[in-house]
mmJSON file of the N, C-alpha and C atoms, coordinates in Angstrom:
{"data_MODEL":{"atom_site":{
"group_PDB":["ATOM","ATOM","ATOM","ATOM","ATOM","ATOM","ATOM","ATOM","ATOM","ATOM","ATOM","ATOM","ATOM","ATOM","ATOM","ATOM","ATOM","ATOM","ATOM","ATOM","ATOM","ATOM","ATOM","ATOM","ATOM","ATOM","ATOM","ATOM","ATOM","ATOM","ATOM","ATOM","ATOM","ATOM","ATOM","ATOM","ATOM","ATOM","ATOM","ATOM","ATOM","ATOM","ATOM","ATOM","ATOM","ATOM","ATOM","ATOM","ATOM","ATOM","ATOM","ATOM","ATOM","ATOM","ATOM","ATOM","ATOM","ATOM","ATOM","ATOM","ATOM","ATOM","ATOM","ATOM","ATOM","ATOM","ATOM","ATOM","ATOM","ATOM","ATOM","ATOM","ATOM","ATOM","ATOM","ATOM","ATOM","ATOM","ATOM","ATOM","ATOM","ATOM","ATOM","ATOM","ATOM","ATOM","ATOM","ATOM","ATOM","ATOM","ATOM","ATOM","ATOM","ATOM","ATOM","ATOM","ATOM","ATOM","ATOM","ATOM","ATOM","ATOM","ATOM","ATOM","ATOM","ATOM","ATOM","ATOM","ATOM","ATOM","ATOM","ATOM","ATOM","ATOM","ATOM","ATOM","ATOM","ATOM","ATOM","ATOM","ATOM","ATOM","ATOM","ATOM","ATOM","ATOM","ATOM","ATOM","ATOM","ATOM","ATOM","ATOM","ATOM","ATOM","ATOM","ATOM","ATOM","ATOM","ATOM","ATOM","ATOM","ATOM","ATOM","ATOM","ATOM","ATOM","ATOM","ATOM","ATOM","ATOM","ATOM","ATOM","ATOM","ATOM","ATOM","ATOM","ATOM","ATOM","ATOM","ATOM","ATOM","ATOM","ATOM","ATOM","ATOM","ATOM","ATOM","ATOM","ATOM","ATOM","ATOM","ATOM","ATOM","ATOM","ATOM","ATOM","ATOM","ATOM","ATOM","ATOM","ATOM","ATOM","ATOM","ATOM","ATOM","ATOM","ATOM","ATOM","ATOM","ATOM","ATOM","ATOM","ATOM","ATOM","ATOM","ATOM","ATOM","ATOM","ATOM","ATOM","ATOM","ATOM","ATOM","ATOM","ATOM","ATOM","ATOM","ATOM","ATOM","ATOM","ATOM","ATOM","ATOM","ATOM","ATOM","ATOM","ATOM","ATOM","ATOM","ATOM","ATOM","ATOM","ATOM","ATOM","ATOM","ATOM","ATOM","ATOM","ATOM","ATOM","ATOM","ATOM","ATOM","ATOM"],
"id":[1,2,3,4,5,6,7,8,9,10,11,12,13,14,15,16,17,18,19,20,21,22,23,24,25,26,27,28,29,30,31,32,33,34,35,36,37,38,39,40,41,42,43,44,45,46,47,48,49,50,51,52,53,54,55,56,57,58,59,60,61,62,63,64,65,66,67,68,69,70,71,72,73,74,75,76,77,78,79,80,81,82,83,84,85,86,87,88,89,90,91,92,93,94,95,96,97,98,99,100,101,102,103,104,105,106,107,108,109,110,111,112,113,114,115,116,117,118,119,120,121,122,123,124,125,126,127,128,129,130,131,132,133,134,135,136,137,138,139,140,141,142,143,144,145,146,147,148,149,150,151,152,153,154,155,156,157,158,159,160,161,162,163,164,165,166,167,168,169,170,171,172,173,174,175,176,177,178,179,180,181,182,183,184,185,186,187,188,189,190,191,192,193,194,195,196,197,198,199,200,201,202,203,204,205,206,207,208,209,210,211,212,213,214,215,216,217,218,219,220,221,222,223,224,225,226,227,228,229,230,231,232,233,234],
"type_symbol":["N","C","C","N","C","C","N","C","C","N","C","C","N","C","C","N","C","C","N","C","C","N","C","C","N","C","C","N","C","C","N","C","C","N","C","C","N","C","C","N","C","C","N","C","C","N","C","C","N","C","C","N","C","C","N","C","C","N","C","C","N","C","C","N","C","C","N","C","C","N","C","C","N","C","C","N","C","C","N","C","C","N","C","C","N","C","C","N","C","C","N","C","C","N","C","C","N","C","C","N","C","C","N","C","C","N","C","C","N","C","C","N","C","C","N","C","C","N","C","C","N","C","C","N","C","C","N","C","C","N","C","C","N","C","C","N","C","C","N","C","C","N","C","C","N","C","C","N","C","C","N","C","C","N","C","C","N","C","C","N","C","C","N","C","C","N","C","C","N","C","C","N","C","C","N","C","C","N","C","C","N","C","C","N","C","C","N","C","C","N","C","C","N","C","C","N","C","C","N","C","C","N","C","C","N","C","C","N","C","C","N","C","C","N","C","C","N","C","C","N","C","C","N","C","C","N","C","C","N","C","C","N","C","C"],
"label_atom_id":["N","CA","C","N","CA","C","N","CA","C","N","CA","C","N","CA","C","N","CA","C","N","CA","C","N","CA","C","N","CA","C","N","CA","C","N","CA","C","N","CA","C","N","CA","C","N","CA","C","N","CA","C","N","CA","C","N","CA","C","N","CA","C","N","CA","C","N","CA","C","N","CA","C","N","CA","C","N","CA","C","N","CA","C","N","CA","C","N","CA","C","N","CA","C","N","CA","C","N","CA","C","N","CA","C","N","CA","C","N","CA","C","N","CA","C","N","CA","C","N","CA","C","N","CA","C","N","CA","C","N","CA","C","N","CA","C","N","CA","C","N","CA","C","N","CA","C","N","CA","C","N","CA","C","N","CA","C","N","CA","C","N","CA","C","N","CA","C","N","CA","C","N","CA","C","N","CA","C","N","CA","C","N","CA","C","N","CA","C","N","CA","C","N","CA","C","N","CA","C","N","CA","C","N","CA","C","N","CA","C","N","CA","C","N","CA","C","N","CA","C","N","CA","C","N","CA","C","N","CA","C","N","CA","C","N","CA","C","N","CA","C","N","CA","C","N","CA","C","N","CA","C","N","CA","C","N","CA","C","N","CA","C","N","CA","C","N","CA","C","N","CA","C"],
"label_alt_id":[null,null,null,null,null,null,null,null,null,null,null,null,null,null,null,null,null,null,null,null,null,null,null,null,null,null,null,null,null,null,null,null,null,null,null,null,null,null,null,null,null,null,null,null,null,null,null,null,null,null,null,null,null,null,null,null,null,null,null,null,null,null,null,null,null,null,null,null,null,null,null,null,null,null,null,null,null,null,null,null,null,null,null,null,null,null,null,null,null,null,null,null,null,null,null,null,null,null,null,null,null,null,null,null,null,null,null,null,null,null,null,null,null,null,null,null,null,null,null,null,null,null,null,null,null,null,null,null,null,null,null,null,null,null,null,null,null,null,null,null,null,null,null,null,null,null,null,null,null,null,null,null,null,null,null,null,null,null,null,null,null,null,null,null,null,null,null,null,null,null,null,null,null,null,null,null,null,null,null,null,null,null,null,null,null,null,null,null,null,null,null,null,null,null,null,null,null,null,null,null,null,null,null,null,null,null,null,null,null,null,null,null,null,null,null,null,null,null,null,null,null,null,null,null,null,null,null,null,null,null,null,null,null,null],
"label_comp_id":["UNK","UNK","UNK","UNK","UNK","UNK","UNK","UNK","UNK","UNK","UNK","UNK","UNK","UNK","UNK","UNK","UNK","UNK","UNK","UNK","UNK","UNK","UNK","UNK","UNK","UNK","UNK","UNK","UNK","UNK","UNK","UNK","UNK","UNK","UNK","UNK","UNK","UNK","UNK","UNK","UNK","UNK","UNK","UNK","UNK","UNK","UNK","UNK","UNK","UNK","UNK","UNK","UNK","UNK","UNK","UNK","UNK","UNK","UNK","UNK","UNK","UNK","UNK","UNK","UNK","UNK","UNK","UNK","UNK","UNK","UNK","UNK","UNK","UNK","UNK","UNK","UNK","UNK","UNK","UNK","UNK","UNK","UNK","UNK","UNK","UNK","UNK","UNK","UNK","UNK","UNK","UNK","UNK","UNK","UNK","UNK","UNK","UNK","UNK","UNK","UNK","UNK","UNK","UNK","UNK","UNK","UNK","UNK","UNK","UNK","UNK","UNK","UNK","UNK","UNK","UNK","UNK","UNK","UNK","UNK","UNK","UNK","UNK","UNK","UNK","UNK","UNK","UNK","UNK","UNK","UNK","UNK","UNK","UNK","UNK","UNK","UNK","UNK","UNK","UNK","UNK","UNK","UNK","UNK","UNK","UNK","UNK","UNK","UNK","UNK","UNK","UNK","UNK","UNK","UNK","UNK","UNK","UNK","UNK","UNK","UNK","UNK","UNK","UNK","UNK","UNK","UNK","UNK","UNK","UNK","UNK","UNK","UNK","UNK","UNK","UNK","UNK","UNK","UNK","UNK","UNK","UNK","UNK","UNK","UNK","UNK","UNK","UNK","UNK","UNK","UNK","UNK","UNK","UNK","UNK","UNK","UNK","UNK","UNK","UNK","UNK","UNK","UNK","UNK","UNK","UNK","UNK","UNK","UNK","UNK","UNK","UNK","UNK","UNK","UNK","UNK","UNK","UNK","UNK","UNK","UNK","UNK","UNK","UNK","UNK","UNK","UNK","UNK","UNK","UNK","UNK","UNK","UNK","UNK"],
"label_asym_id":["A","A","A","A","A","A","A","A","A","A","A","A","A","A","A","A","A","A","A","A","A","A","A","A","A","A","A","A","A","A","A","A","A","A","A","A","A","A","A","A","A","A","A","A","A","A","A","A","A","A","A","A","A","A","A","A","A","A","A","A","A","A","A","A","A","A","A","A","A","A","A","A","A","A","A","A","A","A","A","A","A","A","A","A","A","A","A","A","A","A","A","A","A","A","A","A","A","A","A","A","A","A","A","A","A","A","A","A","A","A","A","A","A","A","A","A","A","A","A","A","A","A","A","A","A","A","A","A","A","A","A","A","A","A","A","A","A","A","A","A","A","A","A","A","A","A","A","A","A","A","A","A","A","A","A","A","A","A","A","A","A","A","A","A","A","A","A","A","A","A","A","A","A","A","A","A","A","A","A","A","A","A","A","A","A","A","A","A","A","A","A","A","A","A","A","A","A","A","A","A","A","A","A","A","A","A","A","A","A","A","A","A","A","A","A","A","A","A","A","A","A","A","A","A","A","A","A","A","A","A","A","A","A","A"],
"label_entity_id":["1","1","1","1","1","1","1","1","1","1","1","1","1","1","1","1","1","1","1","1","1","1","1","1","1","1","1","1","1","1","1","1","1","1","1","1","1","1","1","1","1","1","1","1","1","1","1","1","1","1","1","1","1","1","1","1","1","1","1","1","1","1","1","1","1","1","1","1","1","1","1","1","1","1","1","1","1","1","1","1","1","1","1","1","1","1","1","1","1","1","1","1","1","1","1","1","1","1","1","1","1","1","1","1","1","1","1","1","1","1","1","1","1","1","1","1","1","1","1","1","1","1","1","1","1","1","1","1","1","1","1","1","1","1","1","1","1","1","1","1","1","1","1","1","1","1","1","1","1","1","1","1","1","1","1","1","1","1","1","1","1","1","1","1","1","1","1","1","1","1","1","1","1","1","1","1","1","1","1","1","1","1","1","1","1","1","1","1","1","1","1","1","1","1","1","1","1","1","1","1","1","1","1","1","1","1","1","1","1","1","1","1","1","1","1","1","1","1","1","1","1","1","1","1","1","1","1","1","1","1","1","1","1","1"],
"label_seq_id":[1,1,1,2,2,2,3,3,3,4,4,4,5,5,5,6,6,6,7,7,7,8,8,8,9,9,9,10,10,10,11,11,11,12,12,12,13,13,13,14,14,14,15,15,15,16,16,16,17,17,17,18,18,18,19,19,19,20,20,20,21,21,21,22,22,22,23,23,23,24,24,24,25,25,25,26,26,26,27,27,27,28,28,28,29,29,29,30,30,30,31,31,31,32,32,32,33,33,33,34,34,34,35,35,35,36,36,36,37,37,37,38,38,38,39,39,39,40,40,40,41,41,41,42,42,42,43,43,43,44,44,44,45,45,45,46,46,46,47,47,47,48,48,48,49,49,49,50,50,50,51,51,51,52,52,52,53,53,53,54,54,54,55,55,55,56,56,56,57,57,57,58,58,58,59,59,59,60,60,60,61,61,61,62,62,62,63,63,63,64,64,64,65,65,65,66,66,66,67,67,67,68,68,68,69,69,69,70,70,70,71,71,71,72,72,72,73,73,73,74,74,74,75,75,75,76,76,76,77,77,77,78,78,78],
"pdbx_PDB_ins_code":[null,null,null,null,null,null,null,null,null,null,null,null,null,null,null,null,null,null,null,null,null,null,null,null,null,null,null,null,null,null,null,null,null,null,null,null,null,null,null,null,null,null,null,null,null,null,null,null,null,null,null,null,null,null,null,null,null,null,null,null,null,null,null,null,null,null,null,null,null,null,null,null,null,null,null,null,null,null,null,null,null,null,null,null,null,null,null,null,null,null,null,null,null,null,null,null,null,null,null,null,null,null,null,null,null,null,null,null,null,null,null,null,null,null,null,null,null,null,null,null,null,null,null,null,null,null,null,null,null,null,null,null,null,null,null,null,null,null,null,null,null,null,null,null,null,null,null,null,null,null,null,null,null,null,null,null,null,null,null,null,null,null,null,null,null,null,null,null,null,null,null,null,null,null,null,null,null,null,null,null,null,null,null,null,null,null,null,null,null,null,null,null,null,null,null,null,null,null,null,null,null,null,null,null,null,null,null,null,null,null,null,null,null,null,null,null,null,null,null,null,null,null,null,null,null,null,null,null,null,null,null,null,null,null],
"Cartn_x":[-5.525,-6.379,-6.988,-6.282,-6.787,-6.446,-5.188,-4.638,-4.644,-5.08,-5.025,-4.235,-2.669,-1.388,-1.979,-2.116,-2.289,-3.753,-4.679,-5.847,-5.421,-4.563,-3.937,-3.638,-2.139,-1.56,-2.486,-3.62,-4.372,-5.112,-5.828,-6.245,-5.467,-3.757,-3.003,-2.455,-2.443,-2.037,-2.992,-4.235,-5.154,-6.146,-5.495,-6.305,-5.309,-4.308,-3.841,-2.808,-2.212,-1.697,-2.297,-1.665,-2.224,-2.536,-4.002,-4.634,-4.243,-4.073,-3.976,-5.225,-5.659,-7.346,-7.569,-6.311,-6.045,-7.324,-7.203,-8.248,-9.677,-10.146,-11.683,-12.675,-13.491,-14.639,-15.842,-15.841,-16.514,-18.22,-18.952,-20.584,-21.152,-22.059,-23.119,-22.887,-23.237,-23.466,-21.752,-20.739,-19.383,-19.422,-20.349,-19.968,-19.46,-19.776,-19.049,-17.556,-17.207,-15.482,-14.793,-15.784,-14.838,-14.939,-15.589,-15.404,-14.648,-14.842,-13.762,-12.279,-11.99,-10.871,-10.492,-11.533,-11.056,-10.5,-11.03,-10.943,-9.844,-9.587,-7.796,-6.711,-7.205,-6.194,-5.991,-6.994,-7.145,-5.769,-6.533,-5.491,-4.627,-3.933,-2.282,-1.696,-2.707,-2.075,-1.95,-2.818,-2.428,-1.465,-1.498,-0.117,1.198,1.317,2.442,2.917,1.781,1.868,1.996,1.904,2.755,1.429,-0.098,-1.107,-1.557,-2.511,-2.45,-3.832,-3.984,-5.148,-6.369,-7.535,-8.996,-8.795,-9.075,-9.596,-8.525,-7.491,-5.919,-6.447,-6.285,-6.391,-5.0,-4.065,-2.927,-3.163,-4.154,-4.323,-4.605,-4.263,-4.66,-5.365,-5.696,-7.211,-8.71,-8.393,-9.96,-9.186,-7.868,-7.402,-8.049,-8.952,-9.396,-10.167,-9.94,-10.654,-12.107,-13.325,-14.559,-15.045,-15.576,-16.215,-17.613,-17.734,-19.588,-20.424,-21.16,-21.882,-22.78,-21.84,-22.486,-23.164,-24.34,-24.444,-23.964,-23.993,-23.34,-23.875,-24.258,-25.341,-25.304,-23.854,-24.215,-24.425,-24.617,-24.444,-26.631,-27.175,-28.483,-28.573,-27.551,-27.934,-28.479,-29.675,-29.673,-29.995],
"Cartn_y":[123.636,123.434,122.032,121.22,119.75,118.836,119.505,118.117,119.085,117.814,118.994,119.718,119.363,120.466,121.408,121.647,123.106,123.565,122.934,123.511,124.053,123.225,123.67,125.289,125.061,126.158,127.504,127.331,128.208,128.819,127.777,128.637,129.118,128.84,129.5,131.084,131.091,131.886,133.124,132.84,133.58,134.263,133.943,134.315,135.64,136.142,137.27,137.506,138.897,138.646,138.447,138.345,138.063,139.374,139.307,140.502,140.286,141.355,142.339,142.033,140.943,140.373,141.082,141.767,142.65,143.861,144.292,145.158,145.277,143.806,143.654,144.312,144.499,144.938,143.82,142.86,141.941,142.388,141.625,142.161,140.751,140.782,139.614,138.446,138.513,137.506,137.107,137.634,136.744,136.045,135.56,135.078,133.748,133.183,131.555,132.125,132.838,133.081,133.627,134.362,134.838,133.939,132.956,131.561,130.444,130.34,129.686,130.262,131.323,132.078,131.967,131.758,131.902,130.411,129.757,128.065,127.776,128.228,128.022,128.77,129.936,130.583,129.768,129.36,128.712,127.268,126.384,125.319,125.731,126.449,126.588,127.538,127.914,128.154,127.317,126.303,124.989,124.177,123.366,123.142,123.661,125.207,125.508,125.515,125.222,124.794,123.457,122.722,121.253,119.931,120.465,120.176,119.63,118.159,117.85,118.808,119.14,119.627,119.235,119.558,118.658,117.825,116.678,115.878,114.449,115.139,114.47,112.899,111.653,110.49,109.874,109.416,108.93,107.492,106.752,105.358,104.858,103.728,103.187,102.654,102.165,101.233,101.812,103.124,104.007,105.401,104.977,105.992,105.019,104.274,103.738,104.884,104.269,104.564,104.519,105.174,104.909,105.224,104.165,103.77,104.129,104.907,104.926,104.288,103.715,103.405,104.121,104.473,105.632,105.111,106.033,105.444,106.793,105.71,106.45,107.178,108.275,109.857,109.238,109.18,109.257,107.651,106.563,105.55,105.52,106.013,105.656,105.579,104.313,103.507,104.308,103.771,104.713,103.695],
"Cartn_z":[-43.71,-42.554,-42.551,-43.054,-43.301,-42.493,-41.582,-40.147,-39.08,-38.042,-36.551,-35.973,-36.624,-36.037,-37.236,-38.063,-38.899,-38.108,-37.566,-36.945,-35.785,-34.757,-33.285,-33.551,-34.952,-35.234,-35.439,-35.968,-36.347,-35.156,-34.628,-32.801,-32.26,-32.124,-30.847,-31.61,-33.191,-33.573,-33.759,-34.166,-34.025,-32.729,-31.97,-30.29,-30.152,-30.695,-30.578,-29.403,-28.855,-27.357,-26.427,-25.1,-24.069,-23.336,-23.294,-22.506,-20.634,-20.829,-18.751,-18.192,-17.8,-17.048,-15.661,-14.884,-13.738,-13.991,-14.855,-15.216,-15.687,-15.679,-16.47,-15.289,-15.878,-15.187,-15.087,-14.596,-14.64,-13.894,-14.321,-13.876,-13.108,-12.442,-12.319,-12.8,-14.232,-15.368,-15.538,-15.095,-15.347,-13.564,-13.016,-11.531,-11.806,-12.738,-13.455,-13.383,-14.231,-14.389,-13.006,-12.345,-10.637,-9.884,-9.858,-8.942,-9.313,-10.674,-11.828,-11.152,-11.192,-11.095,-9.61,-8.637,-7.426,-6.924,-7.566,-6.829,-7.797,-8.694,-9.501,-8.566,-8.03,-7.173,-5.731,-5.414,-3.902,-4.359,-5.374,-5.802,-5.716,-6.323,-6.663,-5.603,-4.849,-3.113,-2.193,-2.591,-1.917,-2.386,-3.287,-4.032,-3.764,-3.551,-2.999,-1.859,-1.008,0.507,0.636,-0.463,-0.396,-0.638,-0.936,-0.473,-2.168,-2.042,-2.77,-3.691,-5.42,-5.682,-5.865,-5.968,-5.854,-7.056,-6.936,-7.443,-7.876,-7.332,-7.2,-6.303,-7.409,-6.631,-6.962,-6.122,-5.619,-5.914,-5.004,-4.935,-6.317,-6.583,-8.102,-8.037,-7.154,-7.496,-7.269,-6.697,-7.022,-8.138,-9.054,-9.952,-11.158,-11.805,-12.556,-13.979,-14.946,-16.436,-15.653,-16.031,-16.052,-17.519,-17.901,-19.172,-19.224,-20.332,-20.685,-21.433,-21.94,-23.43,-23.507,-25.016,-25.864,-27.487,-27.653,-29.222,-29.95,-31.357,-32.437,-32.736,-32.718,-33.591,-35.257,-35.717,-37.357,-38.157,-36.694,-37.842,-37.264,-36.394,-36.46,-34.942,-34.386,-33.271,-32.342,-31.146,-30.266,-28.804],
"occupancy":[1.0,1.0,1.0,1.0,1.0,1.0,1.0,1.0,1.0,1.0,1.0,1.0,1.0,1.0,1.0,1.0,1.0,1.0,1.0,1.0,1.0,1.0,1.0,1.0,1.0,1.0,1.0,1.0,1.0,1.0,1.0,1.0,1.0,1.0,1.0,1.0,1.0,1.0,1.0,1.0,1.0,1.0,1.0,1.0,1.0,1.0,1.0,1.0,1.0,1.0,1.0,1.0,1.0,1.0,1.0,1.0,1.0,1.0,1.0,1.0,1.0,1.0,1.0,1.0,1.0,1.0,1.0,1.0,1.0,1.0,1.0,1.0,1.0,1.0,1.0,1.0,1.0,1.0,1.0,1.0,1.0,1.0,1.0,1.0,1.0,1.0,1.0,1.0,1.0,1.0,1.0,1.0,1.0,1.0,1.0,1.0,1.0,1.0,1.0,1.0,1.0,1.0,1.0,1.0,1.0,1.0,1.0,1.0,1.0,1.0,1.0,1.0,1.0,1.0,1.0,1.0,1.0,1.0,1.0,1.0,1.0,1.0,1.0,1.0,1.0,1.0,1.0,1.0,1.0,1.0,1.0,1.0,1.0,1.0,1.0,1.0,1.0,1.0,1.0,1.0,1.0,1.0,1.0,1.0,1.0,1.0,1.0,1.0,1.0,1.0,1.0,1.0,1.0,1.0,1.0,1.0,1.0,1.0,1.0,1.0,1.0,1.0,1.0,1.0,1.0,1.0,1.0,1.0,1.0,1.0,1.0,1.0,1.0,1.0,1.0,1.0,1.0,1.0,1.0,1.0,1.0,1.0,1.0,1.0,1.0,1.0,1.0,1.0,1.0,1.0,1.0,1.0,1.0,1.0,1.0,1.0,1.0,1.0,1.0,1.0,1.0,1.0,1.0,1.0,1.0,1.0,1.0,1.0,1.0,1.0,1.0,1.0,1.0,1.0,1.0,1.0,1.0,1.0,1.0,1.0,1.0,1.0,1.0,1.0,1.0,1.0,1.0,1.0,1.0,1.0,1.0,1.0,1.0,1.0],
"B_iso_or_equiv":[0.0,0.0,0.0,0.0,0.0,0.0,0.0,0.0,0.0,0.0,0.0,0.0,0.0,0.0,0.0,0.0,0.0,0.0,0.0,0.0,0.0,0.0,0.0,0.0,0.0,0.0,0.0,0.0,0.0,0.0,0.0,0.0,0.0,0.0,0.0,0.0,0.0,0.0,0.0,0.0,0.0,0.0,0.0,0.0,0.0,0.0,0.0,0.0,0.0,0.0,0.0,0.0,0.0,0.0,0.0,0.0,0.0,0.0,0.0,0.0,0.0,0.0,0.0,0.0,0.0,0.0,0.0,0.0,0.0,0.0,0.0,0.0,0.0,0.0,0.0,0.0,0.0,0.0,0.0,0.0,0.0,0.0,0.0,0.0,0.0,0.0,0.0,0.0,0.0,0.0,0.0,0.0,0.0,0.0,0.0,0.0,0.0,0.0,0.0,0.0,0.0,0.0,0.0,0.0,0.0,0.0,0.0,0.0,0.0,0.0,0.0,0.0,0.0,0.0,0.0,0.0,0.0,0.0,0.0,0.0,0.0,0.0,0.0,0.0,0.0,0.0,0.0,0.0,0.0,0.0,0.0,0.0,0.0,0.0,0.0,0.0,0.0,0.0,0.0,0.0,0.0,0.0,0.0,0.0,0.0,0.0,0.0,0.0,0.0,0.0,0.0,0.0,0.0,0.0,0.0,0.0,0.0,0.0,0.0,0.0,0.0,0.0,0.0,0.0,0.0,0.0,0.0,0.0,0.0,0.0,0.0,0.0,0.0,0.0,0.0,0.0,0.0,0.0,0.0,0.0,0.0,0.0,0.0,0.0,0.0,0.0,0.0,0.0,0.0,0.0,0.0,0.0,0.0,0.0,0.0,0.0,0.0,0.0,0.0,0.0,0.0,0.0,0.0,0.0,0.0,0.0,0.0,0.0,0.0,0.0,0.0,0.0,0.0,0.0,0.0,0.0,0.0,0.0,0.0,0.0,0.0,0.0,0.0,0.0,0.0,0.0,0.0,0.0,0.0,0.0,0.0,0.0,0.0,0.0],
"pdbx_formal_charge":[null,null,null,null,null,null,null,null,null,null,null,null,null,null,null,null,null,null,null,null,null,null,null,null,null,null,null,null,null,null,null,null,null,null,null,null,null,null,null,null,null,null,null,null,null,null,null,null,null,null,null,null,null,null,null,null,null,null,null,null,null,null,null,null,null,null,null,null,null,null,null,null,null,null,null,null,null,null,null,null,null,null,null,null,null,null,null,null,null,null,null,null,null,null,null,null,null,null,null,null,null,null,null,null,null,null,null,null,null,null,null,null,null,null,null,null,null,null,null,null,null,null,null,null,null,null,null,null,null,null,null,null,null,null,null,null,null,null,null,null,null,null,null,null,null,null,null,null,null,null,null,null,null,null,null,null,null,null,null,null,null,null,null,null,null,null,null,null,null,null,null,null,null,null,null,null,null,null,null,null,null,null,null,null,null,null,null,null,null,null,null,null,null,null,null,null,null,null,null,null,null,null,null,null,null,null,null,null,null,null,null,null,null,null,null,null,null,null,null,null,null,null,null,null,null,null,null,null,null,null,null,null,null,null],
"auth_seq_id":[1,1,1,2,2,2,3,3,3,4,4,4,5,5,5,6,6,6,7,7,7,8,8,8,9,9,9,10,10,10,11,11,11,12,12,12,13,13,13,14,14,14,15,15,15,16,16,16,17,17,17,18,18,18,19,19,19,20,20,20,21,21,21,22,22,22,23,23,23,24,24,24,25,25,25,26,26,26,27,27,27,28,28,28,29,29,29,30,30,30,31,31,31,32,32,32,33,33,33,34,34,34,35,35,35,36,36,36,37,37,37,38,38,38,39,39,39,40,40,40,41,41,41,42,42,42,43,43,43,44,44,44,45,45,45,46,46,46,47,47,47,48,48,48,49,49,49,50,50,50,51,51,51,52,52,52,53,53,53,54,54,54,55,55,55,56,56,56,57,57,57,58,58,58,59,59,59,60,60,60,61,61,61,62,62,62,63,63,63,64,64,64,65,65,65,66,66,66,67,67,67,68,68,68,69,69,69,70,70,70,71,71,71,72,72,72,73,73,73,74,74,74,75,75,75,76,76,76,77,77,77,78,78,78],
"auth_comp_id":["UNK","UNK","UNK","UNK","UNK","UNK","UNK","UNK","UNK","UNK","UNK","UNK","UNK","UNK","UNK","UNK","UNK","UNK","UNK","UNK","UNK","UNK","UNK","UNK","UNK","UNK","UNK","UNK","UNK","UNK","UNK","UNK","UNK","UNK","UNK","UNK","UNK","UNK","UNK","UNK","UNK","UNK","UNK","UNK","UNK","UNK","UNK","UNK","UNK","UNK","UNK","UNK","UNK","UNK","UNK","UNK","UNK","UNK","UNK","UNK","UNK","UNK","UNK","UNK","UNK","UNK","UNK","UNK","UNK","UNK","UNK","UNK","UNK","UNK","UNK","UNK","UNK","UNK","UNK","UNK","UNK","UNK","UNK","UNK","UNK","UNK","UNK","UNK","UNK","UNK","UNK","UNK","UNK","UNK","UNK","UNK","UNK","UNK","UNK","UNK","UNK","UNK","UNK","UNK","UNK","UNK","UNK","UNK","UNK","UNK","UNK","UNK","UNK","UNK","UNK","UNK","UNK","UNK","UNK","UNK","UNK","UNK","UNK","UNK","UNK","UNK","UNK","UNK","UNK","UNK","UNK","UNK","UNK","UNK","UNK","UNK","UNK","UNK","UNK","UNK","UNK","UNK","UNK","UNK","UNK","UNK","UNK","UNK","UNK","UNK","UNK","UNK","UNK","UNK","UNK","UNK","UNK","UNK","UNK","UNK","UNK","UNK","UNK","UNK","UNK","UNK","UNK","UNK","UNK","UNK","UNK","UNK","UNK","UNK","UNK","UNK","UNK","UNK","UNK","UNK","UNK","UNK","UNK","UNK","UNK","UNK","UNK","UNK","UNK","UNK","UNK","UNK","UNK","UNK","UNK","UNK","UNK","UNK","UNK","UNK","UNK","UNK","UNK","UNK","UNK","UNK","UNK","UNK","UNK","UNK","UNK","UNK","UNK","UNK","UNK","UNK","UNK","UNK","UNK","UNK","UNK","UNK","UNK","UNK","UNK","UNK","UNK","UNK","UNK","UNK","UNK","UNK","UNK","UNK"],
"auth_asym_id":["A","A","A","A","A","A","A","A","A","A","A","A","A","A","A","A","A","A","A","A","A","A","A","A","A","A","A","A","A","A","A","A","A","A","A","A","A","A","A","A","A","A","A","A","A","A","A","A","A","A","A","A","A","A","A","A","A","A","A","A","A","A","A","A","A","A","A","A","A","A","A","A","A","A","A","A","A","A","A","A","A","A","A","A","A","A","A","A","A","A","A","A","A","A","A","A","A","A","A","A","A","A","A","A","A","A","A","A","A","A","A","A","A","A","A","A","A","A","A","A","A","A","A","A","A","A","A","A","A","A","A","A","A","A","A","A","A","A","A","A","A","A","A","A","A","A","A","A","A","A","A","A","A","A","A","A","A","A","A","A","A","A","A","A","A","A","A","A","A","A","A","A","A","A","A","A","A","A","A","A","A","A","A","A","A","A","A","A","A","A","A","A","A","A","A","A","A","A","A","A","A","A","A","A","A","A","A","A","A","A","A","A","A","A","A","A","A","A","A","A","A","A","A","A","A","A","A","A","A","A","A","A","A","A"],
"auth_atom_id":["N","CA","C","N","CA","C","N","CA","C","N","CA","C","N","CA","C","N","CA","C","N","CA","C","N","CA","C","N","CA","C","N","CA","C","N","CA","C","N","CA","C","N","CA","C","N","CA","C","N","CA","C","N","CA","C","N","CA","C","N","CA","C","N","CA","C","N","CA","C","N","CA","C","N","CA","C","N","CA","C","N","CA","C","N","CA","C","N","CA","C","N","CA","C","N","CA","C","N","CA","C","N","CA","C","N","CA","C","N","CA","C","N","CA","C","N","CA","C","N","CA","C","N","CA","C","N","CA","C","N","CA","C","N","CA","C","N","CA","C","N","CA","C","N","CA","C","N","CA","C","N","CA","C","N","CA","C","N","CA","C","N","CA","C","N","CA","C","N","CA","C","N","CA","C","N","CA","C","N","CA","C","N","CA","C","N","CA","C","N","CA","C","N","CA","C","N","CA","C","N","CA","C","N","CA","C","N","CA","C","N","CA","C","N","CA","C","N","CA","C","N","CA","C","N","CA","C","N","CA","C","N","CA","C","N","CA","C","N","CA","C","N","CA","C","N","CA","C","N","CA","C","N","CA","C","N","CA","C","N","CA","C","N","CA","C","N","CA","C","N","CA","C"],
"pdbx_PDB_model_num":[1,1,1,1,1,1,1,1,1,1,1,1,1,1,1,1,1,1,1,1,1,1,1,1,1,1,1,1,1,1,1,1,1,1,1,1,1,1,1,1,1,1,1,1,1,1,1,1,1,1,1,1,1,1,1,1,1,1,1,1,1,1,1,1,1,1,1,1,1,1,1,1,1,1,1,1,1,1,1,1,1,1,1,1,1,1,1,1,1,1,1,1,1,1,1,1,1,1,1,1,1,1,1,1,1,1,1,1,1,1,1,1,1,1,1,1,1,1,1,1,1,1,1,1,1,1,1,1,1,1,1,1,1,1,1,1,1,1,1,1,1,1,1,1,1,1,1,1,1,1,1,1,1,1,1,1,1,1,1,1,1,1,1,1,1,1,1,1,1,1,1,1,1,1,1,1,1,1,1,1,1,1,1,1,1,1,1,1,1,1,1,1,1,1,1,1,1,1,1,1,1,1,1,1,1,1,1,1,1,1,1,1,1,1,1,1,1,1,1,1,1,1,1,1,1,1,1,1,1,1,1,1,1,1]
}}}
């Protein structure tokens, strides 16, 4: 568990099969994951209608890197 392909290996292997989500019983408190879930379904219904997905920038000159400055937590700086 000392390099990140043996760490990768270890998360994809340990998450188990893939659960049937058709069936959850979701409450209130999951309204993050049914809107999560709905605006992934909306995308890839659009997409298949030929439509580009949110946040899709084409042009290159507003497709730019945006840079932050950040300090270091462990060398002190702040």
């Amino acid at each position: 568990m000392e390099t990140f392909p043996s760490q990768d290996a270890m998360a994809w292997e340990t998450q188990g099969p893939i659960i049937d989500r058709t069936r959850e019983l979701l409450g209130e408190s999951d309204r993050g994951i049914t809107v999560y879930r709905k605006m992934l379904r909306e995308q890839i219904d659009l997409v298949r209608q030929g439509g580009d997905p949110i946040a899709l920038v084409r042009d290159p000159q507003n497709n730019r890197l945006i840079e932050f400055t950040t300090s270091d937590w462990r060398s002190g700086d702040e």
